[in-house]
DOMARNU-968299 format. One record per residue (C-alpha): x, y, z; residue in three letters. Coordinates in steps of 0.5 Angstrom, whole numbers, m for minus. Each point is the difference from the previous one (the first is absolute). Example, Ala and Ser with C-alpha at 12.3 -4.5 7.8 and 13.67 -1.06 7.14 Angstrom:
# residues 2
PT       X       Y       Z   code
PT      25      m9      16    Ala
PT       2       7      m2    Ser
***
This chain:
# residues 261
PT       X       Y       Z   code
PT     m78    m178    m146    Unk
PT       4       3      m5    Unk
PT       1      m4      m8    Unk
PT       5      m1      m2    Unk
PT       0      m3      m6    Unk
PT       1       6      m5    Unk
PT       6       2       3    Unk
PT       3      m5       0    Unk
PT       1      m1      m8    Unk
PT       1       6      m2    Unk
PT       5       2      m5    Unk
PT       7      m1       3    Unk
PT       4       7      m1    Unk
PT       6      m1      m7    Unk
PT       6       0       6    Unk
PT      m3      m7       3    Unk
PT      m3      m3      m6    Unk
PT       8      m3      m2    Unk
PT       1      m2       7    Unk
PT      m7      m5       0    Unk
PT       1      m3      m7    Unk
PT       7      m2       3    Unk
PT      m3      m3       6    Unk
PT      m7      m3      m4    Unk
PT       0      m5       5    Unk
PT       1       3       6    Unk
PT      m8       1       3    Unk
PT       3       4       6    Unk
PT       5       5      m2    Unk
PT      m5       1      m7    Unk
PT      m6       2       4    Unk
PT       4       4       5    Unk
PT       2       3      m6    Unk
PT      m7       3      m1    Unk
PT       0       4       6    Unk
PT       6       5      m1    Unk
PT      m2       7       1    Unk
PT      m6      m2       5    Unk
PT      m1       4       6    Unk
PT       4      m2       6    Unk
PT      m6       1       6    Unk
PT       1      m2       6    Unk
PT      m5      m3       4    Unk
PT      m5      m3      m6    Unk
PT      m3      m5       5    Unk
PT      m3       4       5    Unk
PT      m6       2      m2    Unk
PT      m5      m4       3    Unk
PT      m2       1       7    Unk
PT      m4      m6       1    Unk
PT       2      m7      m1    Unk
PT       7      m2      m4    Unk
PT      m2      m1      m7    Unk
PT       4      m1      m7    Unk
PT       3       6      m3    Unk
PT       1       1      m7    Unk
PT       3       6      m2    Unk
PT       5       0      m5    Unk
PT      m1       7      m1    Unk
PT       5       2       5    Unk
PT       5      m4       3    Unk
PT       5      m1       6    Unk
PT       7      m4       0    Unk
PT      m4      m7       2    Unk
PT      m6       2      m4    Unk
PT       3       0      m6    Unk
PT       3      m7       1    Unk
PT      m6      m2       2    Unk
PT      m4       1      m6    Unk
PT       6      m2      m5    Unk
PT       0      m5       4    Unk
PT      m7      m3       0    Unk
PT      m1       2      m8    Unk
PT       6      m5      m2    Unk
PT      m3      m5       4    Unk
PT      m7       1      m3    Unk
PT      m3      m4      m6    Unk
PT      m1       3      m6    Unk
PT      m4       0      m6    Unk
PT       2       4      m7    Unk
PT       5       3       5    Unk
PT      m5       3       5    Unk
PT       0      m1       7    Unk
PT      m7      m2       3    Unk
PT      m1       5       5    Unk
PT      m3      m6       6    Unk
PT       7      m5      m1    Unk
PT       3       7       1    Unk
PT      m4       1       5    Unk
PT       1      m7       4    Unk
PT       8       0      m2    Unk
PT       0       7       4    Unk
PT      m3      m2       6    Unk
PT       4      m7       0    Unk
PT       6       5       1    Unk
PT      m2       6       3    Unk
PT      m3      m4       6    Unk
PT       3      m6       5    Unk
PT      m3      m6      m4    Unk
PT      m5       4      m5    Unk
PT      m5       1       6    Unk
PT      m2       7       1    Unk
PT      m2       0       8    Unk
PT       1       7       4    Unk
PT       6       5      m1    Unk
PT       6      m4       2    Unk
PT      m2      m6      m5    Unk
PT       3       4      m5    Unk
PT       8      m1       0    Unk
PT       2       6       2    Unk
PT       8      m2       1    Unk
PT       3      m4      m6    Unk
PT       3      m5       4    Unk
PT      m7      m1       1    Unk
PT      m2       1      m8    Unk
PT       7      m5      m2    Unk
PT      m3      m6       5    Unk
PT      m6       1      m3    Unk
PT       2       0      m7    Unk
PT       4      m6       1    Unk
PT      m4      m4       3    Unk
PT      m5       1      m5    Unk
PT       4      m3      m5    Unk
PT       0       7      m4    Unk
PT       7       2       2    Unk
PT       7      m2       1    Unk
PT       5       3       4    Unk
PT       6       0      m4    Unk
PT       5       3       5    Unk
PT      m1      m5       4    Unk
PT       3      m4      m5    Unk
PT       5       3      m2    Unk
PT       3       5       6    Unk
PT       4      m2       6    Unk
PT      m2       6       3    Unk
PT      m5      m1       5    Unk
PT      m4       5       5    Unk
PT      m6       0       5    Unk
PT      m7       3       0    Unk
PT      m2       4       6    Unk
PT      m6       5      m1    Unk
PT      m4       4       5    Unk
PT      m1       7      m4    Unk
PT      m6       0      m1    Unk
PT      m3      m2       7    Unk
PT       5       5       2    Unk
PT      m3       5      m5    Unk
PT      m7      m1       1    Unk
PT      m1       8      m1    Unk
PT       3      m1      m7    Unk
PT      m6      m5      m3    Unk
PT      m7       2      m1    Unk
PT      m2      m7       2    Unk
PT       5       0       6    Unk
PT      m1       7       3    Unk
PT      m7       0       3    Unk
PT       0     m10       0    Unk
PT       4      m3       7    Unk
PT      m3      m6      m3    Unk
PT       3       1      m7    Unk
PT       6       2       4    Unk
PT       0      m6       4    Unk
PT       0      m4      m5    Unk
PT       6       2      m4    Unk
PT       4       0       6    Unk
PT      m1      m8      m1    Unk
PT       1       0      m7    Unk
PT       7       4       1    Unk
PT       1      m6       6    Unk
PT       0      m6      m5    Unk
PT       4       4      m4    Unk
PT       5       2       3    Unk
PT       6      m5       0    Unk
PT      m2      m3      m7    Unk
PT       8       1      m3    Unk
PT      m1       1      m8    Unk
PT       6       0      m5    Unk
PT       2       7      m3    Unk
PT       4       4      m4    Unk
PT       5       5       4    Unk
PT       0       6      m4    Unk
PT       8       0       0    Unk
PT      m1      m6      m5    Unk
PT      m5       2      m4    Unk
PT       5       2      m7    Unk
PT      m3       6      m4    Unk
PT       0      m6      m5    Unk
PT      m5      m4       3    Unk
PT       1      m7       2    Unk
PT      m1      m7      m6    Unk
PT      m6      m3       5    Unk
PT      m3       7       0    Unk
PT      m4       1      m6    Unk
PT      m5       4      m3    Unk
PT      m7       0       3    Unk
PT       2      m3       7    Unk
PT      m3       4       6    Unk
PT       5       5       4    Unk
PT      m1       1       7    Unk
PT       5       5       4    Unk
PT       2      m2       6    Unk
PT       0       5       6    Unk
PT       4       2       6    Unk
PT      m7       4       3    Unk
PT      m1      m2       6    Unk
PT      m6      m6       0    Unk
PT       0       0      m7    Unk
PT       3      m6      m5    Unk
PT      m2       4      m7    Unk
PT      m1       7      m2    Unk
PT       0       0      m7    Unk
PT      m3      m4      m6    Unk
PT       1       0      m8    Unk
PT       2      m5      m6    Unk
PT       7      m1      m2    Unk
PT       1       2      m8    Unk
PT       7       0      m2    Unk
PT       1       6      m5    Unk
PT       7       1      m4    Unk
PT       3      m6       4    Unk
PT      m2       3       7    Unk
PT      m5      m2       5    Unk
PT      m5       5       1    Unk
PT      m7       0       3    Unk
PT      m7       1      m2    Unk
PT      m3       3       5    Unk
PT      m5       5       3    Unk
PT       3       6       2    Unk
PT      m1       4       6    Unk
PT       5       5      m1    Unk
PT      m2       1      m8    Unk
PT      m7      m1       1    Unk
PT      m2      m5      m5    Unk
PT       2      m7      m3    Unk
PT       8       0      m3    Unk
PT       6      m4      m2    Unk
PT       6       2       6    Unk
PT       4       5      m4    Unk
PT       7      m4       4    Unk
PT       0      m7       1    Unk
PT      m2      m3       6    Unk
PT       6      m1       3    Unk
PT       1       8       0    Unk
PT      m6       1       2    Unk
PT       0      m4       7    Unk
PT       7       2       1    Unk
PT      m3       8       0    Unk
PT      m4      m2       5    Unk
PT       1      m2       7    Unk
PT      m5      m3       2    Unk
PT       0      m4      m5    Unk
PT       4      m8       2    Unk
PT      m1      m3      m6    Unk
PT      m6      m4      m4    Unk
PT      m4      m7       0    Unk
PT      m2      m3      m7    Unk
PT      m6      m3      m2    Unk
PT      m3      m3      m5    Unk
PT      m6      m2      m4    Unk
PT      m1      m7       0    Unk
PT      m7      m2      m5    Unk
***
């Protein structure tokens, strides 16, 4: 298991550090922050190929990864501003598996309908558009168990595959508020704030999400911290948000999060 408590308070580079003393308060948006310019990697929890075990590795990141680990430092206790590796530990576990119980590949939350029920039900999450949006959408997935050639723990298990089929049946159906992109002004919205979790919609067949960051507004709009595939690290969106739904079109919408402590 990698360590991750170096990097994680390292010295913050001279162009975030206005944007941290603006926000001091905000644990979710100032840890993501200290991510900007690591490596985008993909498929950084497939590295065993044995039992499903907790990965630490902030090193390198993915889109949900990244959320992941910002995530579980904001909830972690500290002491002189450290973060103790084993509360980050159990806080990543909690969300990154269903009910913090690690049994098997399919435990992990692969879908994030999965991962926002989990959250909520856990009490460390609020969904926040399901509050405010009148804009509503129904789950059905079936990606992975139609792509099983696509994941390790898939491609050579009918039992995994199986399994995920259930996942995906309990889901599917599940309504959820979102935000339909043709709403979403470049300037934002007032009840979406600095730190809150953006989960972008898609119109993929069998999926609900297919990106993840953490919304920072800069110069009055609505931008995203993200770990980007296409940059190959962690940025802040050079266009605002709206921009960038509206340049990709699969791409619906997005769903907001938040952390709740």
């Amino acid at each position: 298991m990698k360590t991750m408590i170096t990097l994680l308070f390292s010295a913050l580079c001279v162009a975030t550090v206005s944007a941290q003393t603006d926000d001091k308060e905000n644990a979710m948006l100032n840890n993501g922050i200290k991510f900007l310019d690591i490596p985008y990697v993909a498929h950084t929890l497939e590295v065993t190929d044995g039992e499903e075990e907790l990965i630490i590795n902030c090193d390198e990141v993915d889109c949900t990864t990244f959320v992941e680990y910002a995530l579980a430092m904001a909830l972690s206790p500290t002491e002189d501003g450290q973060v103790a590796e084993g509360d980050f530990a159990d806080k990543l576990q909690m969300i990154r598996y269903r009910d913090g119980k690690i049994s098997g590949y399919p435990s992990r939350l692969h879908y994030i309908a999965d991962w926002v029920n989990n959250g909520v039900r856990n009490g460390f999450l609020e969904d926040v558009s399901a509050s405010y949006s009148p804009y509503t959408q129904k789950v059905s997935l079936s990606y992975m168990s139609s792509h099983p050639e696509l994941y390790k723990q898939l491609s050579n298990s009918p039992q995994n595959v199986a399994k995920m089929k259930e996942i995906e049946s309990s889901l599917s159906g599940q309504e959820f508020h979102y935000i339909p992109k043709d709403q979403l002004p470049f300037n934002g919205l007032p009840w979406i704030k600095n730190g809150d979790i953006i989960a972008i919609t898609t119109n993929t067949p069998g999926l609900d999400v297919t990106h993840m960051g953490i919304a920072f507004y800069v110069d009055g709009k609505l931008s995203l911290l993200h770990a980007s595939s296409k940059e190959k690290k962690v940025v802040v969106s050079k266009v605002a948000l709206g921009q960038m739904l509206l340049s990709n079109d699969n791409w619906t919408g997005i769903r907001v999060l938040r952390m709740k402590k």
